[in-house]
Each structure stands twice: as structure tokens, then as C-alpha cells.
C-alpha positions in Angstrom: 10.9 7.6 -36.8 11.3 6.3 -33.0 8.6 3.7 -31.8 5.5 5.4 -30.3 5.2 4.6 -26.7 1.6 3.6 -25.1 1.0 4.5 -21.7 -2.5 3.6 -21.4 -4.6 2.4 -17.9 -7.0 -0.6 -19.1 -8.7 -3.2 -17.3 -6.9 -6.7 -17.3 -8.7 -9.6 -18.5 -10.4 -12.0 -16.3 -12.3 -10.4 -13.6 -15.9 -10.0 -13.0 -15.4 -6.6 -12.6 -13.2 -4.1 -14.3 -13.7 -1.5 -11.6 -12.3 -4.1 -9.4 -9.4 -5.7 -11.7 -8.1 -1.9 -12.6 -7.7 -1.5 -8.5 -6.2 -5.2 -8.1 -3.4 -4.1 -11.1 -2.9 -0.5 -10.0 -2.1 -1.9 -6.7 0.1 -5.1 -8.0 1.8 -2.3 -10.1 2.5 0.0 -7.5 4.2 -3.2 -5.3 5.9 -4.5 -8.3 7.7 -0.9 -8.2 8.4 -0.8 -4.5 9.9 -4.0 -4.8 11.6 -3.2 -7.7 12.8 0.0 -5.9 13.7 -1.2 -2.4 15.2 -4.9 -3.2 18.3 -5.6 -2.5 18.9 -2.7 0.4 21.2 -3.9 2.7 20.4 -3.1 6.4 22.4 -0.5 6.5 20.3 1.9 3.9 17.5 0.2 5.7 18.3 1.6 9.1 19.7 5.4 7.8 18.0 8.4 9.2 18.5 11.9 8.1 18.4 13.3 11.6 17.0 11.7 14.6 13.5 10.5 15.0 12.7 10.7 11.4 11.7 7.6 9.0 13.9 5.2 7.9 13.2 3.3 4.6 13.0 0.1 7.3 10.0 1.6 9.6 8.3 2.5 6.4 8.0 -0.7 4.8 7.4 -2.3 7.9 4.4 0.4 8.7 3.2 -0.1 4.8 2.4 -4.1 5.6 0.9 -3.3 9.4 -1.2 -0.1 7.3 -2.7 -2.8 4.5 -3.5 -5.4 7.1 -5.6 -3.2 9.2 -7.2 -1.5 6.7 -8.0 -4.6 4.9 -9.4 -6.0 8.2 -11.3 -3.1 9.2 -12.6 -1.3 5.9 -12.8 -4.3 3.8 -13.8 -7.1 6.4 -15.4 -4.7 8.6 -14.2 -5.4 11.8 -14.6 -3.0 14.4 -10.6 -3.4 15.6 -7.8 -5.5 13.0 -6.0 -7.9 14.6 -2.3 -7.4 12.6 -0.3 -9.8 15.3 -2.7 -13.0 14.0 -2.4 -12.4 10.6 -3.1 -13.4 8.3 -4.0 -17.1 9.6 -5.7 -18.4 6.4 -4.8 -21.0 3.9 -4.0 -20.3 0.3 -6.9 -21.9 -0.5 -8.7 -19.2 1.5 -7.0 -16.4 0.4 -9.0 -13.7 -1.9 -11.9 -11.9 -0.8 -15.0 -12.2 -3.3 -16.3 -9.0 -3.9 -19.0 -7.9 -5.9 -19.0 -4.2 -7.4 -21.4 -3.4 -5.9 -20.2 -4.0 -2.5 -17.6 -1.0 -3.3 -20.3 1.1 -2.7 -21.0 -0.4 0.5 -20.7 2.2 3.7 -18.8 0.8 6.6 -19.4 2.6 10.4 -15.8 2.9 12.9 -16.5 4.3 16.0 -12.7 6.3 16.4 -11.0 5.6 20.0 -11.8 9.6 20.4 -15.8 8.7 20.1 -16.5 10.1 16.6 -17.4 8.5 14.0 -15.9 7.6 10.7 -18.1 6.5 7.6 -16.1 5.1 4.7 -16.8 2.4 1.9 -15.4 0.0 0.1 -14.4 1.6 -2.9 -12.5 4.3 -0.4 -10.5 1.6 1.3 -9.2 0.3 -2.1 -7.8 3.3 -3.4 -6.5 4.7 0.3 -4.4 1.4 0.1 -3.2 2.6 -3.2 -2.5 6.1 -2.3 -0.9 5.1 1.1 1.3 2.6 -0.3 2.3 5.1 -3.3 3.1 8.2 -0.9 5.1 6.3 1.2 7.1 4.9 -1.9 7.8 8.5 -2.6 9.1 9.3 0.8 11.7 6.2 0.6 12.2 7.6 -2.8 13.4 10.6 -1.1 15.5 9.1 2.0 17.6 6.8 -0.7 18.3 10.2 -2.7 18.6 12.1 0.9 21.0 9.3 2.3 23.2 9.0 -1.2 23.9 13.2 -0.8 24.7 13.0 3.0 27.2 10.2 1.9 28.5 11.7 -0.8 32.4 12.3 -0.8 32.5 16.4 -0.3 35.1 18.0 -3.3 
């Protein structure tokens, strides 16, 4: 009889909060596969494009890191603007931002350069990192299977 295989989403051990630790490991999983996916690439895959002025697998990884900064600076720091170009100017004995579950559920307020107004919490900015970083390791998903066809000897 084969092994059964367990695919099972549980809290890791160690945080205050398992709502918290099961964001921290979905989102330490999703890099450990992004990684896993993308090292290695030489700039040549790096720089490919299907056809002109579409992604390359470069620009999105480079717009992944520039996406997390900001949105860590605005939705979880609350800033009114992020400042990417400085970061991230702490220490390692700095880095880790203590939060509290219930501050997941607190509402932050960014006026939008076209004057409306976007209300979002905590909780919200956690998983749009997730779901941000995951659809645009789909997308590089696709231009490494895109670029391997359009290379492909023809027979």
C-alpha cells in the first residue's frame, strides 16, 4: 500500500498568535517556492520578453520587492507615502514588527493621489502580500514555459 501523503495548513509553533504565525509561514512558503523556482536564471531568461513591452521574469521580481516594501510601509506601518529608495535602514536587531492580533483588525485611512479614499486593515495587507507575491509567481511561471516553447527547436 503507498504511503499516505498529508497536505494539511497548521499553525507553526512559537508565536503568540496562530492567526499571525499561519500568515508568517504561508508567506515564507510561498518565497521558499519562488526561490526555489527562479534561482539560478541566468540574465538571459531574466531579461526575455514574449513580445515587446510585456513582463520579464526580471521586472517582476524586481516589482515583487518594491510591492512588499511599500505595502509593508504604508498598510502595516501606516505611513501616508513608503519611502522604498531608504529601505530598509534598520538593524537586525530591529527587524520584526510586534504585532498583536488584534491589531489585524486595525483600519488604516490612504488618501489616493486621485483624492479618494482607501480604507484597508491589517489583516488585508498580510494576505494582499501573499496573494500579490503568489500571482506574480504564476505569471513567471508562465514566461519560463512561454520562453522554453518560443525557443524550442521547430521539427
Amino acid at each position: 500500500m503507498p504511503p499516505t501523503l498529508q497536505t494539511l495548513l497548521e499553525s507553526p509553533p512559537g508565536f503568540g498568535s496562530e492567526t499571525v504565525g499561519r500568515f508568517l509561514w504561508q508567506m515564507d512558503e510561498q518565497r521558499r517556492r519562488l526561490l526555489a523556482d527562479t534561482r539560478g536564471l541566468t540574465p538571459e531568461v531574466l531579461g526575455w520578453q514574449s513580445a515587446p513591452g510585456m513582463n520579464t521574469i526580471g521586472m517582476l521580481l524586481a516589482h515583487i520587492a518594491y510591492a512588499e516594501n511599500h505595502l509593508a510601509q504604508v498598510g502595516l506601518e501606516g505611513k501616508a507615502t513608503s519611502d522604498t529608495r531608504s529601505a530598509i535602514g534598520i538593524s537586525e536587531e530591529e527587524e520584526g514588527m510586534p504585532l498583536a492580533e488584534s491589531d489585524l483588525a486595525r483600519e488604516v485611512r490612504r488618501r489616493r493621489p486621485d483624492g479618494s479614499e482607501r480604507v484597508f486593515n491589517v489583516g488585508w495587507v498580510l494576505y494582499h502580500m501573499l496573494e500579490h507575491e503568489a500571482g506574480h509567481h504564476a505569471q513567471i511561471g508562465l514566461l519560463r514555459h512561454l520562453r522554453r516553447i518560443a525557443i524550442a527547436p521547430r521539427s
